[in-house]
N, C-alpha and C positions, 0 to 999 in steps of 0.2 A: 511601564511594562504592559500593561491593557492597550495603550494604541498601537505595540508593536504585534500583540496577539492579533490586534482586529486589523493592521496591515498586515499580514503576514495569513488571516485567514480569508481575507481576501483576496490576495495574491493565489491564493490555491483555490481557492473558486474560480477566480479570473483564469487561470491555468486549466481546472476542470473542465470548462465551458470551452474552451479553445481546442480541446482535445475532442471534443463531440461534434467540432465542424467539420463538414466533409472537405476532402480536397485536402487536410494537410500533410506534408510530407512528413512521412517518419524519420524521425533522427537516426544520427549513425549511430550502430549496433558499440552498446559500451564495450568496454575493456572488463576483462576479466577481476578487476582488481577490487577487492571489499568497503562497500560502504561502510563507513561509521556515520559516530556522531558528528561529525566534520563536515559531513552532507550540507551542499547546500540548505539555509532555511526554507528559502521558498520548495525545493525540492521535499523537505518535509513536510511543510504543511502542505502540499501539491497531496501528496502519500495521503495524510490524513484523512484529509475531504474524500479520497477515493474510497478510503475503506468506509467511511460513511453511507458514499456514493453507491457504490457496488456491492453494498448489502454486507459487508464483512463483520459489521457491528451487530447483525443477527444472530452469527454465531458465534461467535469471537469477542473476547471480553481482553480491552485495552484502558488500562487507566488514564492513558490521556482522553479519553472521549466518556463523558457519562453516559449511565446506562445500556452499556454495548453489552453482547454476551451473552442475554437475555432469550434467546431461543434455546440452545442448544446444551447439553449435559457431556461433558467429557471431551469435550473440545478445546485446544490447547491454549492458553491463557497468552497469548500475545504482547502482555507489556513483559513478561520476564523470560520466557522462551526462546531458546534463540537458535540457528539455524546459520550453517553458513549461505554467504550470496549464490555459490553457483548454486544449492539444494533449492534455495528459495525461489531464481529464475525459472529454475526445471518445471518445479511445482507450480507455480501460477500460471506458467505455458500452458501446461496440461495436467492437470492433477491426477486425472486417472492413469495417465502412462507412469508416475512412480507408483501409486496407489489404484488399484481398478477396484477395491470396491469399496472408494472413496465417499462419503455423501456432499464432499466440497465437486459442486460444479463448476466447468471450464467456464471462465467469466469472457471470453474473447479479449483479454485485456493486451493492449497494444505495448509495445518494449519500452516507451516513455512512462506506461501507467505503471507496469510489473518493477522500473529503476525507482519510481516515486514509491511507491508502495514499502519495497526494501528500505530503502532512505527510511522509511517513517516508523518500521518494523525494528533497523540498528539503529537507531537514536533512542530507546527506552523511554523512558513517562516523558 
């Protein structure tokens, strides 16, 4: 079970990193239809590493990830909260256009990061 953890969070490093190089083309825009827990793995742990990545573990506390959370008071607990897919795309688009006086900032996050991210948000602990 630990080498498939440390393949698999590898793979979403490996993933993270690829997504930070210029020049790559964005993938075609997904379909409307709801992640689960079915999601691809690697599309998980992809998700994971991002919310690492992109500061989400500041304010957002997710029991897959130790010590996340840790900034912020009243901000919604992420491993049991749940949200449908299209609310979630909307929201990480632009947070201020559902919410304008959001404290979550527009992270520029690209349509691959905001699918891995959901992915890792519907799969729970």
């Amino acid at each position: 079970m630990i080498k498939l953890s440390l393949v698999l969070a590898i793979a979403g490093l490996a993933l993270l990193l690829m997504s930070a190089l210029p020049g790559q083309a964005a993938p075609a825009a997904p379909t409307a239809v709801a992640i689960s827990v079915s999601a691809a793995p690697a599309e998980i742990a992809y998700g994971k590493a991002l919310f690492s990545a992109k500061g989400c573990v500041s304010c957002h506390h997710h029991a897959a990830i130790a010590g996340s959370g840790t900034f912020g008071e009243g901000n919604p607990d992420l491993t049991t909260n749940r949200w449908s897919v299209d609310y979630l795309r909307t929201w990480l688009q632009n947070p201020v256009a559902v919410k304008p006086n959001t404290y979550m900032p527009n992270l520029g996050l690209k349509r691959d990061e905001i699918e891995a991210l959901i992915a890792f948000l519907s799969a729970g602990k």
